[in-house]
N, C-alpha and C positions, 0 to 999 in steps of 0.2 A: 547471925552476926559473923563478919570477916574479919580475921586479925590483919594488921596494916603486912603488905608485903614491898619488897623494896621497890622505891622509888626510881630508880636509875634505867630504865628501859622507855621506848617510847614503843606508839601503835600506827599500821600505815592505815588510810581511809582512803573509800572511793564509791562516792554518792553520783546519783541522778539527781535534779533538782526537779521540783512539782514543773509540770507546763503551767505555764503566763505566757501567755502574746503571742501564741501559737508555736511557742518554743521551749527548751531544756537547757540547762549546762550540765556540765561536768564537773567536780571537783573533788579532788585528789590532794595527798601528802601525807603527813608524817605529823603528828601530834611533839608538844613538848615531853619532858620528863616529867615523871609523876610529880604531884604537889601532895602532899597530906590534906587529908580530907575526912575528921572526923577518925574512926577504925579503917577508914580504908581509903582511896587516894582521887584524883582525877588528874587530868590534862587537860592543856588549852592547844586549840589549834586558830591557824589563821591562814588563809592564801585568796587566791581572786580566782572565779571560775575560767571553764573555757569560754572561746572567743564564740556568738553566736549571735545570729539574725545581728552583727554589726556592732556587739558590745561582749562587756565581762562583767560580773559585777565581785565586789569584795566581802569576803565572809570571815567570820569570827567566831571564837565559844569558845566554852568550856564542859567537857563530858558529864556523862553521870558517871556513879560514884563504879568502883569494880562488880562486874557480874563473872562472879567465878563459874567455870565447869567443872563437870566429872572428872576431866586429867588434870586437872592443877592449873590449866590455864586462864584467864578471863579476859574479858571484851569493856567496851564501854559503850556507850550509847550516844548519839550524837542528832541534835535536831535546834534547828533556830530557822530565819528568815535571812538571808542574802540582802545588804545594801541594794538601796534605791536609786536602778539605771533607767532609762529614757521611758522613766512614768510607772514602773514596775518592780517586781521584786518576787524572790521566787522561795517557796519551802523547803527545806532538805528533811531526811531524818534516818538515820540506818545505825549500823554497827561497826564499831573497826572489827581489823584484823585482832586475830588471837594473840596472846605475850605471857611468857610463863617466867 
């Protein structure tokens, strides 16, 4: 179990997206500030991918809860599905960056 640590930091990301349609995105940013969540907290992020084979598509979420390390720092977790652009829709799923 995690005791809540503060809220006031956010985390940057930078996913691949699964291939569909013979293609990837990119997406990239900065998460909100923590929210309380239970003992320990999460984030919501939101932005639209990069531009590819002629489109972007728009993504949304919110992390899983803190995964603390050995130096004091933690991560969160991040995976959903990308809105549906010209017939398709892509997977993401990785880690942000560390936040102590």
């Amino acid at each position: 179990m995690y005791l809540r640590t503060g809220l006031n930091h956010v985390h940057g990301f930078s996913f691949v997206t699964s291939v569909n349609d013979q293609h990837t995105h990119t997406m990239a940013g900065a998460t909100s500030l923590g929210v309380a969540y239970g003992v320990s907290h999460v984030h919501y992020y939101k932005g639209i991918t990069s531009w590819n084979s002629g489109h972007a598509h728009y993504y949304s979420g919110m992390t899983g809860p803190a995964v603390y390390r050995a130096d004091g720092s933690h991560v969160h977790s991040h995976r959903g599905t990308t809105a549906m652009e010209h017939y398709h829709s892509h997977y993401y799923c990785g880690t942000d960056c560390p936040s102590c």
